[in-house]
ZABA-589481 format. One line per field, with one value per residue: residue number from 1; residue in one letter; x, y, z of N, C-alpha, C in turn. Coordinates in nm, 2 decimals. Example, Ala and Ser with C-alpha at 12.3 -4.5 7.8 and 13.67 -1.06 7.14 Angstrom:
num	c(1, 2) $
residu	c(A, S) $
n_xx	c(1.32, 1.28) $
n_yy	c(-0.57, -0.22) $
n_zz	c(0.78, 0.71) $
ca_xx	c(1.23, 1.37) $
ca_yy	c(-0.45, -0.11) $
ca_zz	c(0.78, 0.71) $
c_xx	c(1.32, 1.29) $
c_yy	c(-0.33, 0.00) $
c_zz	c(0.78, 0.79) $
end
This chain:
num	c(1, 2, 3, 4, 5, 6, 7, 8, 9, 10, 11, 12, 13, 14, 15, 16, 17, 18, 19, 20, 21, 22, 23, 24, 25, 26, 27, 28, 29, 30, 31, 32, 33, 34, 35, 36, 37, 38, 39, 40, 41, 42, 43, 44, 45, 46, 47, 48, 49, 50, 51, 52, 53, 54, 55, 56, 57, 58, 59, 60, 61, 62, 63, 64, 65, 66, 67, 68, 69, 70, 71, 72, 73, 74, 75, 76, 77, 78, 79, 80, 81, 82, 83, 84, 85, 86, 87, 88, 89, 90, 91, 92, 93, 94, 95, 96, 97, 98, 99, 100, 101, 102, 103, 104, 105, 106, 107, 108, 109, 110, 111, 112, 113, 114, 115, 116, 117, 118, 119, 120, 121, 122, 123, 124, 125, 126, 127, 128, 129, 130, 131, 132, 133, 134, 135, 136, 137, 138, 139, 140, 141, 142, 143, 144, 145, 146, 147, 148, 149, 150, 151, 152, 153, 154, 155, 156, 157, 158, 159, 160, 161, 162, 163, 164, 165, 166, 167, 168, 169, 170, 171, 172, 173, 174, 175, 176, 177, 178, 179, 180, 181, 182, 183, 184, 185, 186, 187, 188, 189, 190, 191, 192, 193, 194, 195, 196, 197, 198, 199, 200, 201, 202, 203, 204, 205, 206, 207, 208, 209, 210, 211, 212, 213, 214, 215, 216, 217, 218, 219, 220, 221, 222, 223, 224, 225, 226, 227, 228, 229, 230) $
residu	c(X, X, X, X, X, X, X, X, X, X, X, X, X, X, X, X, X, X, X, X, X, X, X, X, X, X, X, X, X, X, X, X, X, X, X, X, X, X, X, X, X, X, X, X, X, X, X, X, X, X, X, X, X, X, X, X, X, X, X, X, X, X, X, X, X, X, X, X, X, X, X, X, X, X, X, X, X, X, X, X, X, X, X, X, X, X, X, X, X, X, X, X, X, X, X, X, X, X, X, X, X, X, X, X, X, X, X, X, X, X, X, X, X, X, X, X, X, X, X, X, X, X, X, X, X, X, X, X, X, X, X, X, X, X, X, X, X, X, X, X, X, X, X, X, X, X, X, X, X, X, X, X, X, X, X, X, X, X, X, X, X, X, X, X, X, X, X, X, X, X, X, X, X, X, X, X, X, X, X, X, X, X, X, X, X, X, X, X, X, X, X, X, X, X, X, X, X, X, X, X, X, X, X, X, X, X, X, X, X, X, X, X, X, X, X, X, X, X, X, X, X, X, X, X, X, X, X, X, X, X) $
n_xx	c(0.09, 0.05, 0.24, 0.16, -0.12, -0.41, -0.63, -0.98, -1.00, -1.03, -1.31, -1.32, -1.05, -0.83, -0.80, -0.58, -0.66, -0.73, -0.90, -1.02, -1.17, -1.41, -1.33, -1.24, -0.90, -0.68, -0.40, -0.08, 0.24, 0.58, 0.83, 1.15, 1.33, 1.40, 1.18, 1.15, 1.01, 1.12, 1.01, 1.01, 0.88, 0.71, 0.86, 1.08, 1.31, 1.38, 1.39, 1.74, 1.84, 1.61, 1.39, 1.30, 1.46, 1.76, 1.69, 1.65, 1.89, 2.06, 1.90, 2.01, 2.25, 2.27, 2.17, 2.31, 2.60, 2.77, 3.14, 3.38, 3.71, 3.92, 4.19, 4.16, 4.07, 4.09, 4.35, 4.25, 4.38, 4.63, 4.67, 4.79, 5.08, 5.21, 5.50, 5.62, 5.61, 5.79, 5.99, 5.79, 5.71, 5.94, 5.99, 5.79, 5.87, 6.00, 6.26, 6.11, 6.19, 6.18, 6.16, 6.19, 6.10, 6.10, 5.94, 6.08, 6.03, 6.03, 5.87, 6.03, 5.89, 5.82, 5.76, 5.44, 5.25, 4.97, 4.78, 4.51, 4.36, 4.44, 4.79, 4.99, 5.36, 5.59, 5.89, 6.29, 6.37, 6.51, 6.64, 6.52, 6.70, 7.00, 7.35, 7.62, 7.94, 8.15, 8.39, 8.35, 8.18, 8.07, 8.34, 8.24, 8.18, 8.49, 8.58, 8.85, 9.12, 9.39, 9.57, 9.67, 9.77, 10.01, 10.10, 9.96, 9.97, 10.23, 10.26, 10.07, 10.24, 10.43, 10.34, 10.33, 10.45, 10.81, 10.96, 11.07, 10.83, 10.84, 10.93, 10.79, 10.96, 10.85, 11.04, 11.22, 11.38, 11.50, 11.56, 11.32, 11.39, 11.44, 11.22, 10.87, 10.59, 10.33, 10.16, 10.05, 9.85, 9.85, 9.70, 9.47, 9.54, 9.69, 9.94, 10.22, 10.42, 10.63, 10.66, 10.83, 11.09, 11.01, 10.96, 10.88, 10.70, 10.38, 10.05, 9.81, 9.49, 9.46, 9.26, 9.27, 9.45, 9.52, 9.68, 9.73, 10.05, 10.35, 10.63, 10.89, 10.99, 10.86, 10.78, 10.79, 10.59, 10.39, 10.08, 9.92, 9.99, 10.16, 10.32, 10.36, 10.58, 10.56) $
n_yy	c(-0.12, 0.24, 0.48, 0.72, 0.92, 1.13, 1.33, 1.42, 1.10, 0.77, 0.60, 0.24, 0.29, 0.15, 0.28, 0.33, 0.24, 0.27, 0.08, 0.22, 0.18, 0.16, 0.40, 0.49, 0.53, 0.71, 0.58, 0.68, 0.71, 0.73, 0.83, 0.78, 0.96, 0.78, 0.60, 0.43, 0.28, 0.51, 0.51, 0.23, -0.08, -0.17, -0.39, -0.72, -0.67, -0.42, -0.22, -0.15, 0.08, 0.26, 0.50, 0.35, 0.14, 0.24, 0.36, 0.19, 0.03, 0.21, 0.14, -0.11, -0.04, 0.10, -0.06, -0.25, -0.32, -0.04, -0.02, 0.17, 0.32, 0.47, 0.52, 0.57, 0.82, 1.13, 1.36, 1.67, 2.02, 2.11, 1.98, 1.75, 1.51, 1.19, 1.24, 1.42, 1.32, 1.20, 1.39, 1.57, 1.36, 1.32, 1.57, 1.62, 1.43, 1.56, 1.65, 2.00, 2.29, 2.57, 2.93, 3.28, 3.48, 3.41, 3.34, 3.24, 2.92, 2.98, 3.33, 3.62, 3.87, 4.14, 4.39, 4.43, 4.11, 3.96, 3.69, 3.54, 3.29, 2.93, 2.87, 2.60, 2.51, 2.37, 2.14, 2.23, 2.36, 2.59, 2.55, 2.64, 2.75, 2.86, 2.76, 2.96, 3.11, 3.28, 3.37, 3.46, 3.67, 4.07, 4.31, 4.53, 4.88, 5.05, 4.89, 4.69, 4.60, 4.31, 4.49, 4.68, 4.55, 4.49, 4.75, 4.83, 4.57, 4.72, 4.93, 4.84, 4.64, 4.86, 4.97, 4.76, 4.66, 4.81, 4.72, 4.64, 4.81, 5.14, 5.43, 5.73, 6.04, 6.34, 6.57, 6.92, 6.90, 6.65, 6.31, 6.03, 5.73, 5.53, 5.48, 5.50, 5.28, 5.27, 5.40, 5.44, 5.62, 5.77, 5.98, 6.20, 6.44, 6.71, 6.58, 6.60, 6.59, 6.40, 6.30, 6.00, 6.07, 6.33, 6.65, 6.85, 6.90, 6.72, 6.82, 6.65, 6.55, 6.35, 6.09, 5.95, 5.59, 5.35, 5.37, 5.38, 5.53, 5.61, 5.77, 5.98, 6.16, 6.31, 6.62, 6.83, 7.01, 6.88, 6.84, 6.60, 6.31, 6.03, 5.88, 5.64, 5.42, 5.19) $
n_zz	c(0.00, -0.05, 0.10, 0.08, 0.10, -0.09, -0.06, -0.11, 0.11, -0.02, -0.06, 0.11, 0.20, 0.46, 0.81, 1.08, 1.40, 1.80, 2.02, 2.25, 2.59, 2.43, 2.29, 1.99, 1.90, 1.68, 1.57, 1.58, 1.45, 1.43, 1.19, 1.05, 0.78, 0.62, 0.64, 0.79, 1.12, 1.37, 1.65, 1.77, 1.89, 2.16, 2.29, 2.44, 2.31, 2.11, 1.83, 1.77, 1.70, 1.70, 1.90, 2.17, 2.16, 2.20, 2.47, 2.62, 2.59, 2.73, 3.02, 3.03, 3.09, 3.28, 3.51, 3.60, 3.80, 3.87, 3.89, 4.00, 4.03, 4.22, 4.17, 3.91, 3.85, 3.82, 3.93, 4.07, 3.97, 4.15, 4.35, 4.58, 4.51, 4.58, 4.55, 4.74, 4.96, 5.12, 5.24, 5.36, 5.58, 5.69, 5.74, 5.99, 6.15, 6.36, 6.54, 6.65, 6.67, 6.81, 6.88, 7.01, 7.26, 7.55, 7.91, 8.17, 8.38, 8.68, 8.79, 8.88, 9.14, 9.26, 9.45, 9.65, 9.74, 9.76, 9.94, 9.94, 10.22, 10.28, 10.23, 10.17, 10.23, 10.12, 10.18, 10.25, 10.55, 10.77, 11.10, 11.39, 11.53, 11.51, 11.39, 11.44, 11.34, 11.54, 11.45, 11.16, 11.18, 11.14, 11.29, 11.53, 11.51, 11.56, 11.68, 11.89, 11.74, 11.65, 11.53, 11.73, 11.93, 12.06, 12.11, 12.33, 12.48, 12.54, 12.68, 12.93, 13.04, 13.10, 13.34, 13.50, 13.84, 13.93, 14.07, 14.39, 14.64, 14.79, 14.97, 14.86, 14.87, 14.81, 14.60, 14.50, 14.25, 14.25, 14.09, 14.16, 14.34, 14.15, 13.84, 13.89, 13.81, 13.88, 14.21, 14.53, 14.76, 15.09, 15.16, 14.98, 14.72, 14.52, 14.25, 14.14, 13.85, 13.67, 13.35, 13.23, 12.98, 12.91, 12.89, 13.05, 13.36, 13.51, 13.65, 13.84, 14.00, 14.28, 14.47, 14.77, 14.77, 14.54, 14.23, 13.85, 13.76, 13.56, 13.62, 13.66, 13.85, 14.13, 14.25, 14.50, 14.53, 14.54, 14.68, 14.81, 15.06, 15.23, 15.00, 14.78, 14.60, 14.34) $
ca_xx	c(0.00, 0.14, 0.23, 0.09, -0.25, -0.44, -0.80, -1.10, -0.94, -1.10, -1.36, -1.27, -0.93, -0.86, -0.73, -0.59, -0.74, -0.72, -1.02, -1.00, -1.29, -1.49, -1.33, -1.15, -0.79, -0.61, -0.29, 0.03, 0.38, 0.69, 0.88, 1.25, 1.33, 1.37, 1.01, 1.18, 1.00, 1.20, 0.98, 1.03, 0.80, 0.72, 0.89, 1.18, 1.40, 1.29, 1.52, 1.85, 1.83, 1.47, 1.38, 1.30, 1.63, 1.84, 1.65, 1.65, 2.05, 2.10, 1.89, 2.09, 2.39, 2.22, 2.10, 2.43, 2.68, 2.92, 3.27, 3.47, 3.85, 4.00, 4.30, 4.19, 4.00, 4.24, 4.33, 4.21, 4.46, 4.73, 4.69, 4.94, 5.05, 5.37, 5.70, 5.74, 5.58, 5.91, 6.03, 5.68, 5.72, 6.06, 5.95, 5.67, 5.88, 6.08, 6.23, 6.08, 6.33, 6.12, 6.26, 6.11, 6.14, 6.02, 5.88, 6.12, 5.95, 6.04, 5.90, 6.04, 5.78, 5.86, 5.62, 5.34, 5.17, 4.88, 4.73, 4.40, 4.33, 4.58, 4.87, 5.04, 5.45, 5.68, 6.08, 6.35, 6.38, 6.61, 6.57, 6.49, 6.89, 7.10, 7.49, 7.69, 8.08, 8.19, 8.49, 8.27, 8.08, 8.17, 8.39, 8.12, 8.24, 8.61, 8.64, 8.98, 9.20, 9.50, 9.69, 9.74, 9.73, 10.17, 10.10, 9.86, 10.05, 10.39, 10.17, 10.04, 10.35, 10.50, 10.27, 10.37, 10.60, 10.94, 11.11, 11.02, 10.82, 10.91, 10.83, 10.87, 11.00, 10.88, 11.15, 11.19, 11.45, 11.58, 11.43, 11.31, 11.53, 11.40, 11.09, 10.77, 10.45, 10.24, 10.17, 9.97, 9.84, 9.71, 9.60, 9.43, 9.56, 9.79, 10.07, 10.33, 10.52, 10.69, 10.66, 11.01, 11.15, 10.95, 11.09, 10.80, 10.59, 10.23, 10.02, 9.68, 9.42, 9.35, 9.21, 9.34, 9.39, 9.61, 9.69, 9.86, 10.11, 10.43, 10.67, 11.04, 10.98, 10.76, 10.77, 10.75, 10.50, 10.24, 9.99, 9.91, 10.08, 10.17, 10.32, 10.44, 10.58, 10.55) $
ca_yy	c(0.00, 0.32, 0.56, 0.89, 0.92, 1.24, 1.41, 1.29, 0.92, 0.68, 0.46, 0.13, 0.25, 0.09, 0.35, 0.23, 0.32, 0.14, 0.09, 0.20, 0.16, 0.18, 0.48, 0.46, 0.66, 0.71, 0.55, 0.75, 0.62, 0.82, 0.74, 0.86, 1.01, 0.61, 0.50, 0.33, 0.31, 0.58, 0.47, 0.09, -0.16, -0.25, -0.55, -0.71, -0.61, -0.30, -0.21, -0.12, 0.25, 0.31, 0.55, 0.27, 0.09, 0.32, 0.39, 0.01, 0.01, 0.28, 0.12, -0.22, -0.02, 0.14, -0.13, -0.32, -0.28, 0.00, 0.01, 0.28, 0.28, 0.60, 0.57, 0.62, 0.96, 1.29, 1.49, 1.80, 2.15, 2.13, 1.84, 1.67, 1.35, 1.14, 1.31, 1.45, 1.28, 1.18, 1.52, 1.60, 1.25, 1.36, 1.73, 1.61, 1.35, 1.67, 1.80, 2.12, 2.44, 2.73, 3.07, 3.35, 3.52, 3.29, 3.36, 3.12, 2.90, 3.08, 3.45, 3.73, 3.92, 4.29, 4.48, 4.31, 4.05, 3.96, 3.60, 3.50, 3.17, 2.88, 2.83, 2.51, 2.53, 2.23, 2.21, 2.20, 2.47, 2.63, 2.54, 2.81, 2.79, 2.82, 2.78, 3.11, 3.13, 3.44, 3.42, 3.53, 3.81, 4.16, 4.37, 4.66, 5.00, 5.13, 4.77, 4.67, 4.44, 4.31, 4.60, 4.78, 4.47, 4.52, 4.83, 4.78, 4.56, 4.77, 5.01, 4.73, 4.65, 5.00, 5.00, 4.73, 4.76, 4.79, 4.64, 4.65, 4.95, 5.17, 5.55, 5.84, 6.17, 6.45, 6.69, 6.97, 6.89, 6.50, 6.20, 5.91, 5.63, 5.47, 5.47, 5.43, 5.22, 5.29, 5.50, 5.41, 5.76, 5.76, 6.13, 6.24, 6.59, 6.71, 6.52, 6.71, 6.43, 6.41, 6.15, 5.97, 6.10, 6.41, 6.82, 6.92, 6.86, 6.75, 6.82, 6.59, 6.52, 6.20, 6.06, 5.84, 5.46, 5.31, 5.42, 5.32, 5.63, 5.60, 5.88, 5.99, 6.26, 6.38, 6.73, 6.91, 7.12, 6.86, 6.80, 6.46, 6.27, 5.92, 5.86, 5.48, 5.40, 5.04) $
ca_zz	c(0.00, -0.09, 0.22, 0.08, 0.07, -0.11, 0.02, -0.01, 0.12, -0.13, -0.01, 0.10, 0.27, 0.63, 0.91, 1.21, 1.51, 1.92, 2.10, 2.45, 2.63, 2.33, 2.18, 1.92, 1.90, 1.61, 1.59, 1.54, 1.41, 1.40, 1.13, 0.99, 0.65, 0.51, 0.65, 0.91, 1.28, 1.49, 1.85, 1.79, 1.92, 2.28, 2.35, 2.50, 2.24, 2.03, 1.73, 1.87, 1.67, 1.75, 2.06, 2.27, 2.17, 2.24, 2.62, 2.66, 2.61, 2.88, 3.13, 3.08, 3.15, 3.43, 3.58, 3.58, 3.91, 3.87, 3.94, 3.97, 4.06, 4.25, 4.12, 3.76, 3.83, 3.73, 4.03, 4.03, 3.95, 4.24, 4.43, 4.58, 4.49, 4.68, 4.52, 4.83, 5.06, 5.20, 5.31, 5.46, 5.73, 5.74, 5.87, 6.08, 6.25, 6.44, 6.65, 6.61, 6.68, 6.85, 6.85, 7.07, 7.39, 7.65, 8.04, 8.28, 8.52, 8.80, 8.74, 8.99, 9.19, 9.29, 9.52, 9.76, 9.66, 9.82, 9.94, 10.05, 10.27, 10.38, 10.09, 10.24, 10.22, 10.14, 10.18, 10.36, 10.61, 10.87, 11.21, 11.48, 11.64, 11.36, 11.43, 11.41, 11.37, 11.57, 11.32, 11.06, 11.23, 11.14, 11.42, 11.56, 11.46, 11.67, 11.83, 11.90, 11.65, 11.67, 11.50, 11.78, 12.02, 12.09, 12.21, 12.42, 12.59, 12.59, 12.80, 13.04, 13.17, 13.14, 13.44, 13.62, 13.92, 13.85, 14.14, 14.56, 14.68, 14.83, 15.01, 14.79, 14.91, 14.67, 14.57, 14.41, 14.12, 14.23, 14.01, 14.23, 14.28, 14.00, 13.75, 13.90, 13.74, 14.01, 14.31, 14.63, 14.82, 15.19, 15.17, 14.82, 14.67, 14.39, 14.24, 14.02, 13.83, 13.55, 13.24, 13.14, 12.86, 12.89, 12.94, 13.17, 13.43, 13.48, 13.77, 13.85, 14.14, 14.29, 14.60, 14.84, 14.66, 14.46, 14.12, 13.75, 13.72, 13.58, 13.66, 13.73, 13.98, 14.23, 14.27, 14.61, 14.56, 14.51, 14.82, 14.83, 15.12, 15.16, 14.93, 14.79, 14.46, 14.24) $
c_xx	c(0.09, 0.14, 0.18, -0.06, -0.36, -0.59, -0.85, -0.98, -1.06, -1.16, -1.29, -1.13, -0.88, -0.74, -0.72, -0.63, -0.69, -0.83, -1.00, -1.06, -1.42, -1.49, -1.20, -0.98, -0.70, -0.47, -0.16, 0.16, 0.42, 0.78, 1.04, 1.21, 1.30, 1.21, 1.01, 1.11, 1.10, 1.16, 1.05, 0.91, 0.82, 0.75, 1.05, 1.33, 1.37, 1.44, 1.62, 1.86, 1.72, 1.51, 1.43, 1.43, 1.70, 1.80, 1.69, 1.83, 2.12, 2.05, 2.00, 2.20, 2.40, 2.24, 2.19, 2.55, 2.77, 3.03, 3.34, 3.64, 3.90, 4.13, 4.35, 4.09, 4.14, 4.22, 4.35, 4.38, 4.49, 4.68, 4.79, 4.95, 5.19, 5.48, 5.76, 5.65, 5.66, 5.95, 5.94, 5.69, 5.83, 6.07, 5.90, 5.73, 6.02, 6.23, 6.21, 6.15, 6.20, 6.22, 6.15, 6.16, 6.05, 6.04, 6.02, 6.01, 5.88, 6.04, 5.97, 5.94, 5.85, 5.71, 5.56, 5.25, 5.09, 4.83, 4.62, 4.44, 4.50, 4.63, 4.94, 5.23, 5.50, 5.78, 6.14, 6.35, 6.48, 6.56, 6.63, 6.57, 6.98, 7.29, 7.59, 7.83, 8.11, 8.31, 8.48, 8.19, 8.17, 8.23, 8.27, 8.25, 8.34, 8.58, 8.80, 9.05, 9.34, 9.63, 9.76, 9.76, 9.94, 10.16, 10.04, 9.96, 10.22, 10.34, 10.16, 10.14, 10.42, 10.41, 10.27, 10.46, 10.66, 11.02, 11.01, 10.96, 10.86, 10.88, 10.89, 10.84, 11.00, 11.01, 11.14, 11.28, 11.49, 11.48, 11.41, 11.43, 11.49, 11.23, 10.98, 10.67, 10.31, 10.23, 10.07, 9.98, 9.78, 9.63, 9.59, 9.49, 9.62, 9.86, 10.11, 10.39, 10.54, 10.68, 10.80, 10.97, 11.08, 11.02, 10.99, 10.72, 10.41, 10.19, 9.87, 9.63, 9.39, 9.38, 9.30, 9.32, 9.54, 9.58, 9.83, 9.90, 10.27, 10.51, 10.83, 11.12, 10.87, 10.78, 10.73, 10.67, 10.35, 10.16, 9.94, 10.01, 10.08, 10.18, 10.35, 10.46, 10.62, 10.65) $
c_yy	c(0.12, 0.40, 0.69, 0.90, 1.08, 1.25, 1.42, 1.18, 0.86, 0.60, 0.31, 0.13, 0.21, 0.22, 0.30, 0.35, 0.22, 0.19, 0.11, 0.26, 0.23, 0.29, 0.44, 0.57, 0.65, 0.65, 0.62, 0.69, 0.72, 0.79, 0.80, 0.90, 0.86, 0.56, 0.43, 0.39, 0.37, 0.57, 0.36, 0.09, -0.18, -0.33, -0.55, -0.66, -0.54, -0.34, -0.14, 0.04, 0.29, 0.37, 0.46, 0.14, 0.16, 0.36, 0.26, -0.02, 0.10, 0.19, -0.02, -0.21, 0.03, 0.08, -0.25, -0.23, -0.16, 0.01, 0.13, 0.30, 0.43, 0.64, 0.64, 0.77, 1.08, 1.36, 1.60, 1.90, 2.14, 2.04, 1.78, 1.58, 1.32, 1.19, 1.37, 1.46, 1.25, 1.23, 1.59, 1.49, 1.30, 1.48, 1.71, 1.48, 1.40, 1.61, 1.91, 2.22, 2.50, 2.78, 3.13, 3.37, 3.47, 3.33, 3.20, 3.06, 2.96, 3.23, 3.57, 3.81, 4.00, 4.31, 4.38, 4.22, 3.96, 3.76, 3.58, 3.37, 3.10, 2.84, 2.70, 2.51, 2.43, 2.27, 2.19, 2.32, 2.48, 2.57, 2.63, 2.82, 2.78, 2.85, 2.92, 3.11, 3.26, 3.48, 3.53, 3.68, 3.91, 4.26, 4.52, 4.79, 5.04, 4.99, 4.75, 4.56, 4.43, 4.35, 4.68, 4.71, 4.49, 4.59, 4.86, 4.71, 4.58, 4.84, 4.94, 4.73, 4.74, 4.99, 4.94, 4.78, 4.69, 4.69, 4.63, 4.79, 5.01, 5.34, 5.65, 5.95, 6.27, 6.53, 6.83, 6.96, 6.69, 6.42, 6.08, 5.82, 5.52, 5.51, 5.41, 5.36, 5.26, 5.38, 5.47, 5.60, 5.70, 5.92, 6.22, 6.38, 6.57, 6.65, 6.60, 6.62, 6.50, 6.28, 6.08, 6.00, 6.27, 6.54, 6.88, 6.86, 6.82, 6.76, 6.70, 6.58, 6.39, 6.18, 5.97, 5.72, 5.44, 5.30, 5.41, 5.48, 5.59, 5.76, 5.90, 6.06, 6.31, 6.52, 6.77, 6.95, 7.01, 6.84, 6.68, 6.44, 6.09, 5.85, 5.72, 5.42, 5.24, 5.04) $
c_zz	c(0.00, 0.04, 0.22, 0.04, 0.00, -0.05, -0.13, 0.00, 0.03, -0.07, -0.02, 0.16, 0.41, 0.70, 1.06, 1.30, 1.65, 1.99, 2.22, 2.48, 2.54, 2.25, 2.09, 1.86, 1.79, 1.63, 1.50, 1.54, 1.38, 1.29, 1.09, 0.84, 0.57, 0.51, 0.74, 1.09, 1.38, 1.61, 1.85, 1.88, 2.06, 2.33, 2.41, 2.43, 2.11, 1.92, 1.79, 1.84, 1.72, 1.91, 2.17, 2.28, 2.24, 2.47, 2.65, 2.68, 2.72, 2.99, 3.16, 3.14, 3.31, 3.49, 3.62, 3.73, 3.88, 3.94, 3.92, 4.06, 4.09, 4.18, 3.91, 3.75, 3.86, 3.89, 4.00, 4.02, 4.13, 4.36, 4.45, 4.61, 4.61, 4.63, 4.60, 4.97, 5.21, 5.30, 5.36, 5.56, 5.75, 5.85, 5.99, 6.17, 6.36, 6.45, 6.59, 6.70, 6.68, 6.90, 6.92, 7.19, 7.49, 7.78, 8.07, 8.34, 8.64, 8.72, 8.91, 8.99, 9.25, 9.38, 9.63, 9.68, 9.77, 9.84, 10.01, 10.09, 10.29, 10.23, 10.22, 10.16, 10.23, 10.11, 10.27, 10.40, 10.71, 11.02, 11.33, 11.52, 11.52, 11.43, 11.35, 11.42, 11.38, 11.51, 11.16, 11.11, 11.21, 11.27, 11.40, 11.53, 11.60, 11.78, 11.79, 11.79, 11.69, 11.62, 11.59, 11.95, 12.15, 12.18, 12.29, 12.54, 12.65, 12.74, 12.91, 13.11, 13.19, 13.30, 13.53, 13.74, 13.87, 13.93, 14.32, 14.56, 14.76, 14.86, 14.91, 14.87, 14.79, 14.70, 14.48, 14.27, 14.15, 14.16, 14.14, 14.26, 14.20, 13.97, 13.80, 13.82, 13.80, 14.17, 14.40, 14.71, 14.95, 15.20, 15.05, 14.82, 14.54, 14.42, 14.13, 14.00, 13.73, 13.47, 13.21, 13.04, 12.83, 12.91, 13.01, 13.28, 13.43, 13.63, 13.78, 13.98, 14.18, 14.48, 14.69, 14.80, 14.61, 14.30, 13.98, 13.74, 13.68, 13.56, 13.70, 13.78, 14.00, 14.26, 14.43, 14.66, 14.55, 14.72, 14.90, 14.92, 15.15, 15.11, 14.87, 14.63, 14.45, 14.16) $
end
């Protein structure tokens, strides 16, 4: 039968039609430029070009497990692969070198610093007697050392007695008969003496007692009486 048909249709020609539920619906075919079925047929296996080919060959692919393999997908623009993997574990397995100005443990504390409630103190500590070497202690200001310890004791015994005592008789020019150290008084007044080695006289007051004087004459004029030289 020819595929083109002209107006009026010719009596006697058959038009397909599908009855559903008693109406009847034209039937429509798609066709290519050849004449060939471009839907294909409903069934399990349509024409492999037709519409429904072509869907039917996706779903089988669909519908089929995929695999996919990480290592064959492209990494993206600057990704980094292993070439230097190496020298990153190398980095990251230190020691790591810090630089900077760093707080001690111990900070120093200036000023007051304040504590509420009970801090509890551990340690060794002093105990309340502590041993002192008076070697170490410093000498109190204008105490004595042993710089001038000689003369100290030249003095001393300049002042012992010299010999037997014995009575003195002031005078007015004779020297004793020897160098006194000492001088016993029973009745206090002046004494007028003289120092050895000296060119004048001195005069002084003292009581009745016994007294460090050394001397190497008694003068006359002094007042004091019994007299008794060391």
């Amino acid at each position: 039968m020819a595929d083109n048909l002209t107006t009026p249709v010719a009596d006697g020609s058959v038009l397909g039609t599908k009855d559903i539920g008693g109406v009847h619906l034209p039937k429509n075919v798609i066709v290519d430029q050849a004449g060939a079925d471009a839907i294909g047929l409903v069934a399990s296996d349509p024409a492999a070009n037709s519409v429904l080919g072509r869907l039917k060959a996706i779903f089988d692919r669909l519908g089929d497990a995929l695999s996919v393999t990480i290592a064959s997908l492209p990494l993206p623009t600057g990704a980094a692969t292993s070439a230097k993997q190496d020298d990153i574990l190398t980095a990251l397995a230190g020691p790591f070198p810090v630089t900077g100005d760093f707080y001690p443990e111990t900070q120093p504390v200036s000023g007051t610093v304040g504590i509420s409630g009970s801090v509890p103190v551990t340690g060794t500590f002093w105990q309340a007697t502590q041993p002192v070497s008076a070697a170490s202690l410093p000498l109190p200001a204008g105490a004595a050392t042993a710089t001038k310890q000689d003369a100290a004791t030249a003095a001393i015994e300049a002042l012992a007695p010299q010999g037997p005592a014995f009575a003195i008789t002031p005078h007015a020019s004779d020297p004793l008969e020897r160098e006194i150290g000492a001088i016993s008084i029973v009745t206090g007044g002046d004494i007028t003496y003289r120092y050895p080695g000296e060119g004048g006289d001195r005069t002084i007051t003292l009581p009745a007692g016994f007294f460090p004087l050394r001397a190497s004459h008694i003068r006359d004029s002094s007042t004091a009486s019994g007299l008794t030289g060391f």
